[in-house]
DRENGUPA-385539 format. One record per residue (C-alpha): residue in three letters; x, y, z. Coordinates in Angstrom, 1 decimal. Example, Ala and Ser with C-alpha at 12.3 -4.5 7.8 and 13.67 -1.06 7.14 Angstrom:
2
+-------+--------+--------+--------+
: kekol :      u :      v :      w :
+-------+--------+--------+--------+
:   Ala :   12.3 :   -4.5 :    7.8 :
:   Ser :   13.7 :   -1.1 :    7.1 :
+-------+--------+--------+--------+
***
This chain:
379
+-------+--------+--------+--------+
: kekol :      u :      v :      w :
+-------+--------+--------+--------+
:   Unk :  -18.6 :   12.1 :  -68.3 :
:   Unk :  -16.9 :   15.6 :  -68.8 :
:   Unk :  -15.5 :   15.3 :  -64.7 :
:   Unk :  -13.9 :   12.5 :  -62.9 :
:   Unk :  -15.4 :   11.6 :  -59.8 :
:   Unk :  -13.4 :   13.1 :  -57.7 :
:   Unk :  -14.0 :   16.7 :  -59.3 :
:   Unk :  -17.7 :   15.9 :  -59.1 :
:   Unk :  -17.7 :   15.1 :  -55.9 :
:   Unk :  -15.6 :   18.4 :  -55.0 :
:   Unk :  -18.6 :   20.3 :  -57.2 :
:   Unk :  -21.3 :   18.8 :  -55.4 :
:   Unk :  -19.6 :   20.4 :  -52.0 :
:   Unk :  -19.0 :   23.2 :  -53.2 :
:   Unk :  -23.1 :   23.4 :  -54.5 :
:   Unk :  -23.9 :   22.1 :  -51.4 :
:   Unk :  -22.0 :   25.1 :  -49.9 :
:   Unk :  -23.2 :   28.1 :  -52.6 :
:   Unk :  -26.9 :   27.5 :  -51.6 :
:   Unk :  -26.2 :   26.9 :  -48.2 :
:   Unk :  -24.5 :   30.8 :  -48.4 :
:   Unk :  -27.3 :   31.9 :  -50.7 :
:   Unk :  -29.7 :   30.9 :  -48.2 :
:   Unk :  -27.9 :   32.8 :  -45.6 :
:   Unk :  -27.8 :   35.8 :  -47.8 :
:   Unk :  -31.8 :   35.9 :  -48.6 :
:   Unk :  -33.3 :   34.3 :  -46.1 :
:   Unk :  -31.5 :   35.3 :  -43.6 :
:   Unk :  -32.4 :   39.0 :  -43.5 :
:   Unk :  -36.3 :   37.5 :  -43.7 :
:   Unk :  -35.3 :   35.9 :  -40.7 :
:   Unk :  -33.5 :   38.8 :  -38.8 :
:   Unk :  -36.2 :   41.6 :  -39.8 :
:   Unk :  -38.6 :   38.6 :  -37.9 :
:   Unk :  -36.3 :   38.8 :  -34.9 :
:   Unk :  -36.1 :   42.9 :  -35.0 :
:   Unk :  -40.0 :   42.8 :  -35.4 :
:   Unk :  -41.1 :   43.3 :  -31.7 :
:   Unk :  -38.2 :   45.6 :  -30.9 :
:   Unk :  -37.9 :   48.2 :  -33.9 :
:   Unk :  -41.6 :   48.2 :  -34.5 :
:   Unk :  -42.8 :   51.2 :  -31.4 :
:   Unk :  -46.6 :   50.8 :  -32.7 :
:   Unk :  -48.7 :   49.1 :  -35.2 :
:   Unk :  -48.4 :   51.2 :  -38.3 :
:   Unk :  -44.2 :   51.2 :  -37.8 :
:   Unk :  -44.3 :   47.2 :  -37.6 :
:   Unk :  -46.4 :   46.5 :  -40.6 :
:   Unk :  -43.8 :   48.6 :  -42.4 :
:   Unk :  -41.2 :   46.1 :  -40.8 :
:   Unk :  -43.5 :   43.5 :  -41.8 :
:   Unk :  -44.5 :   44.3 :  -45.6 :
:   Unk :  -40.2 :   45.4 :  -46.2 :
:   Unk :  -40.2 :   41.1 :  -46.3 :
:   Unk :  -43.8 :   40.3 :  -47.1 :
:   Unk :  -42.7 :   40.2 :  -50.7 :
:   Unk :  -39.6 :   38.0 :  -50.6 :
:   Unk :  -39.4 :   35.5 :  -47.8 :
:   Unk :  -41.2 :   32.7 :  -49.5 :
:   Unk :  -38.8 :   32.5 :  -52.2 :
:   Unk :  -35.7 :   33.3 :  -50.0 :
:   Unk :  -37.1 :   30.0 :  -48.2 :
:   Unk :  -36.8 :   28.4 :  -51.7 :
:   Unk :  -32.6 :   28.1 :  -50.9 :
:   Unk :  -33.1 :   26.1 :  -48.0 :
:   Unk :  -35.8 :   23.5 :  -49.8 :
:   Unk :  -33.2 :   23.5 :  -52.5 :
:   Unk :  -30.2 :   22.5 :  -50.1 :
:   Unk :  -32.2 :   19.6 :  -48.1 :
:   Unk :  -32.8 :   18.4 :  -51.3 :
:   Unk :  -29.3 :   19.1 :  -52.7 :
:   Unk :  -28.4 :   16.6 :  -49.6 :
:   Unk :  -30.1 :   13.8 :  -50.1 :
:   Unk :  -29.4 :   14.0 :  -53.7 :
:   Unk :  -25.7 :   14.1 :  -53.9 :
:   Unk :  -25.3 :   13.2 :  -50.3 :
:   Unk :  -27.5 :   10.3 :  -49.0 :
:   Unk :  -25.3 :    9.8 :  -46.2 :
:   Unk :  -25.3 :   12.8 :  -44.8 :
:   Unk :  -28.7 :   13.3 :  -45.1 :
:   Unk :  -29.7 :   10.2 :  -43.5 :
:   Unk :  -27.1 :   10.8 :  -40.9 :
:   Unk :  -28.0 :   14.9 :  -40.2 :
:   Unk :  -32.5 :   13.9 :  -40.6 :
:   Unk :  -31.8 :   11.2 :  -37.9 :
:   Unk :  -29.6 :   12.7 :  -35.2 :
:   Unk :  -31.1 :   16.4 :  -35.6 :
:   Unk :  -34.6 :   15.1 :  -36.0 :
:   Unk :  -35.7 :   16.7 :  -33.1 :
:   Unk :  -33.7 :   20.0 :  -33.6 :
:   Unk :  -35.0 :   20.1 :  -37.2 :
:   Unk :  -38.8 :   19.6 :  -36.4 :
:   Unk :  -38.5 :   22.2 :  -33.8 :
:   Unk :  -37.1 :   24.6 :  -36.9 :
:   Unk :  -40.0 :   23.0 :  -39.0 :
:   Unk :  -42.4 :   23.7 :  -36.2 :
:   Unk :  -41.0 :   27.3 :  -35.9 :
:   Unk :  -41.0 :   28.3 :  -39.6 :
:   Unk :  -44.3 :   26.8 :  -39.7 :
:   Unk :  -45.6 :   30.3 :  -37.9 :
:   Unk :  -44.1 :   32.6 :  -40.9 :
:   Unk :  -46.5 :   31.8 :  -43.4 :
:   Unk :  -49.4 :   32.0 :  -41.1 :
:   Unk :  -48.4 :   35.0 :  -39.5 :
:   Unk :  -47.8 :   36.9 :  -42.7 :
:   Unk :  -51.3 :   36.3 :  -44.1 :
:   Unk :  -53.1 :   36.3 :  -40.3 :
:   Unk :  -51.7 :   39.0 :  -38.6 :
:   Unk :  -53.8 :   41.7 :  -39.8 :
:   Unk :  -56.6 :   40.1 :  -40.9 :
:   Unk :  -58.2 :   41.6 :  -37.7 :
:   Unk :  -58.3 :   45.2 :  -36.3 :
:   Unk :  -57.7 :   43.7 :  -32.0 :
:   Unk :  -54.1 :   44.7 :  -30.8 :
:   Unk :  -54.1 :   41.3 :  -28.8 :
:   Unk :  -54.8 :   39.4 :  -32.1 :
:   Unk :  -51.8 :   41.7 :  -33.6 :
:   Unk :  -49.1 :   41.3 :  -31.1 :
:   Unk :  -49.5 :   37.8 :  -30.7 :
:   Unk :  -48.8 :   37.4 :  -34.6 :
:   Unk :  -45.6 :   39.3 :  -34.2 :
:   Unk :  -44.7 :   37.3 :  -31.2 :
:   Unk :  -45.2 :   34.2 :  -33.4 :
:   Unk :  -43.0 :   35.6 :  -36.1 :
:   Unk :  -40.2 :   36.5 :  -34.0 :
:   Unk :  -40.1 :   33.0 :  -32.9 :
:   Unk :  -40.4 :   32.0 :  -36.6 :
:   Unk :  -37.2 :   33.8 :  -37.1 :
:   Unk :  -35.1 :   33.4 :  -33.3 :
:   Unk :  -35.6 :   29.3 :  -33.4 :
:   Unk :  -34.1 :   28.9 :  -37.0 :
:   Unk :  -31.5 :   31.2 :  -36.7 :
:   Unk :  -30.3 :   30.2 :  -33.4 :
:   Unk :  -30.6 :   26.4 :  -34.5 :
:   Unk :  -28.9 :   26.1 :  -37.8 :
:   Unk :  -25.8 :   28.0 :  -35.9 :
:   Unk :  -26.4 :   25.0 :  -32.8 :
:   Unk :  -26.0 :   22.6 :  -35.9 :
:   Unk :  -22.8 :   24.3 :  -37.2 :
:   Unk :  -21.0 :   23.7 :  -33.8 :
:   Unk :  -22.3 :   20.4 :  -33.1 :
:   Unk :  -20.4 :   19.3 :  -36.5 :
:   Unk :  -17.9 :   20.4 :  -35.3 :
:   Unk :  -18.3 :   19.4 :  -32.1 :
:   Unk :  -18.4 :   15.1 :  -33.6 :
:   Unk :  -21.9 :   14.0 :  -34.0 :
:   Unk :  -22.3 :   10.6 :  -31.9 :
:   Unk :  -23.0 :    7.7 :  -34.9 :
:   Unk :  -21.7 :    5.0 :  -35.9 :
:   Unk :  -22.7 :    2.4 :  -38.7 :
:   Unk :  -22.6 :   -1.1 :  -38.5 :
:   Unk :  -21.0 :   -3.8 :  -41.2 :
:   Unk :  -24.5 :   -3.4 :  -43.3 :
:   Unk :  -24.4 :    0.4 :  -43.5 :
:   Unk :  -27.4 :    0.8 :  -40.6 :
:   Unk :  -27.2 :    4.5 :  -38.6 :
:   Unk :  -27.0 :    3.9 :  -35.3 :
:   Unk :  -27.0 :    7.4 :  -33.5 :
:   Unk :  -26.5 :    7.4 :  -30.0 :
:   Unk :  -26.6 :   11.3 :  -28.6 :
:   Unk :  -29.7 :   12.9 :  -27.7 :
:   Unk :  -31.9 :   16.0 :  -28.6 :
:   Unk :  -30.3 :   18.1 :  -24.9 :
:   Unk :  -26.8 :   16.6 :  -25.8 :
:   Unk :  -27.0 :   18.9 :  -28.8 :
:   Unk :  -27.0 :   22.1 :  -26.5 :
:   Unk :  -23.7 :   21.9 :  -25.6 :
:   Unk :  -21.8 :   25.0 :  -25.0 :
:   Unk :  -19.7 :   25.1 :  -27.7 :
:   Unk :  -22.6 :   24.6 :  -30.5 :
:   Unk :  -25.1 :   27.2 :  -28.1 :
:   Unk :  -21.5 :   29.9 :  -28.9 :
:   Unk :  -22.1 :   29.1 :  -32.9 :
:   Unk :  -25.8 :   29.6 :  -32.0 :
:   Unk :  -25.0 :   32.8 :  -30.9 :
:   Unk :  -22.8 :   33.6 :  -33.9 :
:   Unk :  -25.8 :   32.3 :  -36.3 :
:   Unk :  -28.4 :   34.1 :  -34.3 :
:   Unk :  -25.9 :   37.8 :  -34.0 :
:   Unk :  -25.2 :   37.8 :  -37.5 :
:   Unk :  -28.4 :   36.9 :  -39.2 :
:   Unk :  -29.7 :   39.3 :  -36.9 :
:   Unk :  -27.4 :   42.1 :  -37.9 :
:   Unk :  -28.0 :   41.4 :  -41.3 :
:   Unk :  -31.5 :   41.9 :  -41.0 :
:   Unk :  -31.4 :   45.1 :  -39.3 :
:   Unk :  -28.9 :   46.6 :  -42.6 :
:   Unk :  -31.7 :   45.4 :  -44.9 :
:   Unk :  -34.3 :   47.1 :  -42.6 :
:   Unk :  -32.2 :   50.2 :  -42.9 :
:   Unk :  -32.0 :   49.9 :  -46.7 :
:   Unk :  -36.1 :   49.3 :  -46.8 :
:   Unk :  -37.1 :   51.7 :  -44.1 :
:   Unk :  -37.0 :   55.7 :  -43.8 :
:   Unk :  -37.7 :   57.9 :  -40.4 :
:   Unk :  -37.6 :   56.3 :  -37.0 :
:   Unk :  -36.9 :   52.5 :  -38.3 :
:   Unk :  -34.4 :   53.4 :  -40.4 :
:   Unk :  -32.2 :   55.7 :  -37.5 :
:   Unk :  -33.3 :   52.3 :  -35.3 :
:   Unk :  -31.3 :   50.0 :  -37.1 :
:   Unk :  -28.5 :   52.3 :  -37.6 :
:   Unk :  -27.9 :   52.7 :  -33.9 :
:   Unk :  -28.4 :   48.9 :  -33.3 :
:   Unk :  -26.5 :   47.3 :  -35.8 :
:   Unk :  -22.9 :   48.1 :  -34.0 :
:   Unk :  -24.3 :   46.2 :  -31.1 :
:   Unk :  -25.2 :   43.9 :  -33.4 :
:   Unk :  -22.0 :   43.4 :  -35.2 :
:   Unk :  -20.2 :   43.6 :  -31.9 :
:   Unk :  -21.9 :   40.7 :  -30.2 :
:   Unk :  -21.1 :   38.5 :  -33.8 :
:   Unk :  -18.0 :   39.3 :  -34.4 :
:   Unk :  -16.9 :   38.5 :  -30.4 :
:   Unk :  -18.9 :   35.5 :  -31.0 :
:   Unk :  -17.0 :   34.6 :  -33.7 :
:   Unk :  -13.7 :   35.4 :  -32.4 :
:   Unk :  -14.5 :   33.5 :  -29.2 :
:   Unk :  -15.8 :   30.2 :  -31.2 :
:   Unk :  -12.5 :   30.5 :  -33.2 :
:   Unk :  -10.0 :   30.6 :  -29.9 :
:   Unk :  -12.2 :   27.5 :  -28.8 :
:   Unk :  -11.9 :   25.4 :  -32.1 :
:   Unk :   -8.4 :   25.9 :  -31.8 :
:   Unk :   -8.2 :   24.0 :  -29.1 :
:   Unk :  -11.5 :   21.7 :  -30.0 :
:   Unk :  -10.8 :   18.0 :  -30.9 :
:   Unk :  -10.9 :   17.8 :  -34.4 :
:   Unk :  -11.0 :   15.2 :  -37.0 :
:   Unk :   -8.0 :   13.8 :  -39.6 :
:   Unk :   -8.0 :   11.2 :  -42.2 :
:   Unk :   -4.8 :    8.8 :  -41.4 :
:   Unk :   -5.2 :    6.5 :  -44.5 :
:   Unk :   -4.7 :    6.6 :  -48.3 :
:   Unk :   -7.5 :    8.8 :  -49.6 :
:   Unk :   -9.1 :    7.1 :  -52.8 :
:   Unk :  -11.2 :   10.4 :  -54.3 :
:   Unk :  -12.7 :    8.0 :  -57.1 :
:   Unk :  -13.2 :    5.3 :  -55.4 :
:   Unk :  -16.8 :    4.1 :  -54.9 :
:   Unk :  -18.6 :    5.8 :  -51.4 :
:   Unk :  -17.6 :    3.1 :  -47.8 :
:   Unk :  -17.6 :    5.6 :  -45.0 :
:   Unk :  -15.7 :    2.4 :  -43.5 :
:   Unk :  -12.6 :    2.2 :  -45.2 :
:   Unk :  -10.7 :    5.0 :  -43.4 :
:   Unk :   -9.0 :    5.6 :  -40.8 :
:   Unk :   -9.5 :    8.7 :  -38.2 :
:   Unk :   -8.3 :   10.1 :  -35.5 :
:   Unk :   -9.0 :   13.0 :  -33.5 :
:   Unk :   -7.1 :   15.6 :  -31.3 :
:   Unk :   -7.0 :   18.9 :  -30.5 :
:   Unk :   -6.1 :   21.8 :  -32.9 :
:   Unk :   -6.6 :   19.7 :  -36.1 :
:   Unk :   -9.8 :   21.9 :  -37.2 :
:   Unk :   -6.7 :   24.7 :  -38.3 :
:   Unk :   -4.6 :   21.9 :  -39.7 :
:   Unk :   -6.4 :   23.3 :  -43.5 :
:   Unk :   -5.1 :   27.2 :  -42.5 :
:   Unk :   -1.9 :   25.9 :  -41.7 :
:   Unk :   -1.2 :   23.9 :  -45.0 :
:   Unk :   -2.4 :   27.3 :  -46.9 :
:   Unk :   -2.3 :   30.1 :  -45.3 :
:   Unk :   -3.7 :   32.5 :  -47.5 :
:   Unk :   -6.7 :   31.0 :  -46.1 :
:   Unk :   -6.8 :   33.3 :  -43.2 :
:   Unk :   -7.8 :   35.7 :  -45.5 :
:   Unk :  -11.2 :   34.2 :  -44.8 :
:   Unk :  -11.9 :   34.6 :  -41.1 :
:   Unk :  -10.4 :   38.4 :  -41.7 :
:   Unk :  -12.7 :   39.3 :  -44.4 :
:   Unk :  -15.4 :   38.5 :  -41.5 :
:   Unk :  -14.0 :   41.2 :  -39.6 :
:   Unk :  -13.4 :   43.7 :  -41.6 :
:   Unk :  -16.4 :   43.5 :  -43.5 :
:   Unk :  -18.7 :   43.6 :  -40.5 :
:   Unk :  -16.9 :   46.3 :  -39.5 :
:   Unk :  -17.2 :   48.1 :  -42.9 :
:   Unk :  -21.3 :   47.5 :  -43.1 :
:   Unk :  -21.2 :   49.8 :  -39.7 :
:   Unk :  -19.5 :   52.2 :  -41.0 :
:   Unk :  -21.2 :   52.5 :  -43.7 :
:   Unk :  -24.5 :   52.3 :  -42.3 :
:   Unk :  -23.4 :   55.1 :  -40.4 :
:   Unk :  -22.6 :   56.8 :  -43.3 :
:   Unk :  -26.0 :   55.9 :  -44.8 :
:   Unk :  -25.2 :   54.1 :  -47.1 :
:   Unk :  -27.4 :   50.6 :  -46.6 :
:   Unk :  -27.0 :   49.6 :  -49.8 :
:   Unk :  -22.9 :   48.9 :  -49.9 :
:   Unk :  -23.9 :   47.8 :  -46.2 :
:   Unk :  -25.5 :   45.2 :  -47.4 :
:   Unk :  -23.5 :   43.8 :  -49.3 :
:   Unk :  -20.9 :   44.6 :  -46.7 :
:   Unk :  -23.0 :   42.1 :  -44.4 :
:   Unk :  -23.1 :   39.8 :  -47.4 :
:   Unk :  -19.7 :   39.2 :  -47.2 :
:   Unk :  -19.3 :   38.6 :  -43.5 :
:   Unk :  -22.4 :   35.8 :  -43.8 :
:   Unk :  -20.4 :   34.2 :  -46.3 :
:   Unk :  -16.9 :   34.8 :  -44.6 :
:   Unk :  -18.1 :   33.0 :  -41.4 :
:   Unk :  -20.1 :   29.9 :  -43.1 :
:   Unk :  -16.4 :   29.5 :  -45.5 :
:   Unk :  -14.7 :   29.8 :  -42.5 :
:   Unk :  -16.3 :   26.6 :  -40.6 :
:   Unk :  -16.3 :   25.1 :  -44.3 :
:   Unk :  -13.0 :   25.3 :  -44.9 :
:   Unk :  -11.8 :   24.2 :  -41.3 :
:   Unk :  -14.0 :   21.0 :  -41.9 :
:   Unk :  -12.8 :   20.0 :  -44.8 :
:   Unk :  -12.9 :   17.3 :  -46.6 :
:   Unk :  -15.4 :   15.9 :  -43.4 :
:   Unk :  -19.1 :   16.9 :  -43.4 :
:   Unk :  -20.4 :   15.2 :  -40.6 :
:   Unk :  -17.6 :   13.8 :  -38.1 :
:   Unk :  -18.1 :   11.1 :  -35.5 :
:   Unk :  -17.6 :   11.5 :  -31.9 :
:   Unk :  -18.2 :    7.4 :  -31.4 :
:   Unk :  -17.1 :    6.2 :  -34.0 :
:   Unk :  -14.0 :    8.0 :  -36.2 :
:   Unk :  -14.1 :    5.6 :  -39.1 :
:   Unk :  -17.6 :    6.6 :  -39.8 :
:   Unk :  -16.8 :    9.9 :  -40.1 :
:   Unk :  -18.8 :   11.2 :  -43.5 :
:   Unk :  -16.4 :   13.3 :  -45.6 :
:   Unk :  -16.5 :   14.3 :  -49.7 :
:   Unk :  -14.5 :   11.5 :  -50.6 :
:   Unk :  -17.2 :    8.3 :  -49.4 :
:   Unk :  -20.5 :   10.1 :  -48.6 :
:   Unk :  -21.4 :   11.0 :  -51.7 :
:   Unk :  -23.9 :    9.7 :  -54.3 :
:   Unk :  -22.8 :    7.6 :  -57.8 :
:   Unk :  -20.6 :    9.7 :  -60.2 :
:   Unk :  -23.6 :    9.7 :  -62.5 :
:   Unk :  -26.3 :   10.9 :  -59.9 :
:   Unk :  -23.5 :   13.7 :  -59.6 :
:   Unk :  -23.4 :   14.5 :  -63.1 :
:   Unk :  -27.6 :   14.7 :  -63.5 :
:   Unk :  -27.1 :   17.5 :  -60.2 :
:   Unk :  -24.8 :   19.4 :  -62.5 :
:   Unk :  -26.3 :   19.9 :  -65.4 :
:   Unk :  -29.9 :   20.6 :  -63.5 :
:   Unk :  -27.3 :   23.3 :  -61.7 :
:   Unk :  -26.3 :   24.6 :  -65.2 :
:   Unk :  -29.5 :   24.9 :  -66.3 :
:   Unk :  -31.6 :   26.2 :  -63.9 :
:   Unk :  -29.4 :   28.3 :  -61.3 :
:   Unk :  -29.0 :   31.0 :  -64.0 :
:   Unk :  -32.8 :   31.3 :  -64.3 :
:   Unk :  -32.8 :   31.4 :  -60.4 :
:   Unk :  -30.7 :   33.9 :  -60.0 :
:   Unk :  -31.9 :   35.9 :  -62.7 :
:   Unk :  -35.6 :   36.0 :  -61.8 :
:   Unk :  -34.6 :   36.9 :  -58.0 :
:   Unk :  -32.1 :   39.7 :  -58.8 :
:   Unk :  -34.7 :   40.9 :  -61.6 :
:   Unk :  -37.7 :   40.6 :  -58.3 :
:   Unk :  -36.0 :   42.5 :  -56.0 :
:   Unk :  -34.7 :   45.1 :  -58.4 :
:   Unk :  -38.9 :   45.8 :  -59.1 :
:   Unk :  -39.3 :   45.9 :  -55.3 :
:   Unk :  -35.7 :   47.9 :  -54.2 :
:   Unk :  -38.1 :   50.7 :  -53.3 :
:   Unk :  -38.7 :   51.6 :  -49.7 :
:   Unk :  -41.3 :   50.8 :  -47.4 :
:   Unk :  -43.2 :   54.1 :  -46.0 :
:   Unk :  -46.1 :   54.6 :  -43.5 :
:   Unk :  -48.2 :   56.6 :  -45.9 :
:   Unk :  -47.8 :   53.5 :  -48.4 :
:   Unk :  -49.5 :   51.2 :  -46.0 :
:   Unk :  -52.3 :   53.4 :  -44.6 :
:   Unk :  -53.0 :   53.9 :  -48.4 :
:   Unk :  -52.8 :   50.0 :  -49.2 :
:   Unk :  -54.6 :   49.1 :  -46.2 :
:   Unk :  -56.5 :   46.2 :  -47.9 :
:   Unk :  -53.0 :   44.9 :  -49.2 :
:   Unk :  -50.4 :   45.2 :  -47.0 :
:   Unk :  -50.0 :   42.7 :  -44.4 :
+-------+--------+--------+--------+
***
């Protein structure tokens, strides 16, 4: 093995992580032009130009969240037995919900009848509000303390319920999840639009980057005082994975006890800031392509900023501290580990190259006169 287990367990969270973020990145624009749909779009012709600047790309932006269920139960069987059987519910509702992207695309203009449209985009933009708003409810209740526990023969006993997962704190990261996707959508609009869509999202997005960013700073006052989770024992990083053989405790504040070891890390939660504030101003200055990636970098500051807090736990018990799931005893065997690298060597390059070479051949923008000329085409 070229890694010790310990470092391959550190690489598998930090995969874990990178396609999480890259999921945020592509997918979520897909999923906040969906949620902009029924506002920005003032008649037919000006939503199908919404519509077609994603029609493209959002089924293999989707391809990053396949990639990190199954990055989970790979190289973290655990957690993904842990996370599919207390979020069940909350994950078929997101299933249920994406389910009405792939239908709407192809169906919604498949006949001429207004009704027949608008219901489509009503469909979409719940394809697009219940994930985004869900996968930030998740975030919170992780940190929150998910209520499981496992007996002496390794059996999931989770004891919370689907409401119990609406809690305040975790509907405030859903609001942080649903504000910045949201935001980020609306600066890729801008980059793919022209005319009345494009000055649309240019007013909206400070609205929209206000309400994440106060979000944000509002979830981060509360985690400081949130109950949070600390191993007490020896840590054994090569040991074989036993959730059990820890010991845990929780109280308030220890979510910052990371920043306050090294705190160079708060260079993460201020990058949010000032990059969402950067992708206003330059929207504002029209420039939606720096904007972008201006919005980029907030996604990714936020998601490193619950990351980091959390670490080395991924899915913390609020019943049960010693069966807390953290990098050190959730994860699969050192080899299993080792295969999920080298498939990660191999094909992420190709990935990456084929989607940066896809939406370079597609950077174009999306115009009116294009779709009334592509009518039998366009979506």
């Amino acid at each position: 093995m070229i890694f010790d287990y310990e470092t391959m367990r550190l690489i598998g969270w930090g995969l874990l992580g990178a396609l999480l973020i890259g999921f945020a990145i592509t997918g979520g624009f897909d999923l906040g032009v969906a949620i902009l749909l029924p506002f920005l779009g003032k008649n037919d012709t000006e939503r199908r130009v919404i519509i077609n600047s994603i029609g493209a790309t959002w089924e293999g932006n989707q391809v990053w969240f396949i990639t990190a269920g199954g990055a989970l139960f790979a190289a973290w069987p655990l957690a993904y037995a842990v996370a599919f059987s207390g979020f069940y519910f909350a994950l078929l509702l997101t299933l249920f919900a994406l389910f009405l992207r792939p239908i709407g695309f192809d169906y919604r203009s498949k006949l001429p009848s207004q009704r027949w449209r608008n219901n489509w985009d009503i469909a979409l933009f719940i394809g697009g509000l219940v994930p985004a708003l869900i996968f930030g409810v998740a975030f919170g209740n992780l940190l929150s303390g998910v209520p499981f526990h496992f007996d002496n023969e390794m059996r999931i006993f989770y004891t919370g319920s689907f409401w119990a997962l609406l809690n305040p704190f975790s509907l405030l990261a859903g609001v942080v999840s649903l504000g910045m996707l949201t935001a980020h959508g609306a600066v890729y609009l801008q980059l793919k639009s022209e005319g009345d869509i494009h000055q649309r999202c240019k007013s909206l997005l400070p609205m929209l980057i206000g309400i994440t960013l106060l979000a944000f700073a509002l979830a981060g006052i509360w985690v400081a005082n949130l109950d949070g989770y600390q191993i007490n024992s020896v840590i054994q990083p090569n040991a074989p994975s036993d959730p059990l053989s820890k010991q845990v405790t929780q109280a308030p504040g220890l979510w910052l006890e990371n920043y306050k070891r090294n705190p160079v890390l708060w260079l993460i939660p201020c990058l949010a800031f000032t990059s969402g504030m950067a992708s206003v101003v330059l929207s504002k200055l029209d420039r939606p392509g720096l904007a972008f990636i201006s919005s980029s970098l907030t996604l990714v500051s936020i998601i490193l900023t619950a990351g980091v807090a959390m670490f080395p736990f991924l899915i913390p018990s609020s019943s049960s501290f010693s069966s807390s799931l953290t990098v050190w005893d959730a994860s699969a065997s050192h080899a299993t580990l080792s295969i999920i690298l080298w498939v990660t060597v191999i094909f992420l390059p190709i990935v990456l190259t084929y989607t940066s070479w896809v939406f370079r051949v597609l950077r174009g923008k999306i115009t009116a006169e294009q779709i009334q000329t592509n009518d039998h085409t366009a979506y």
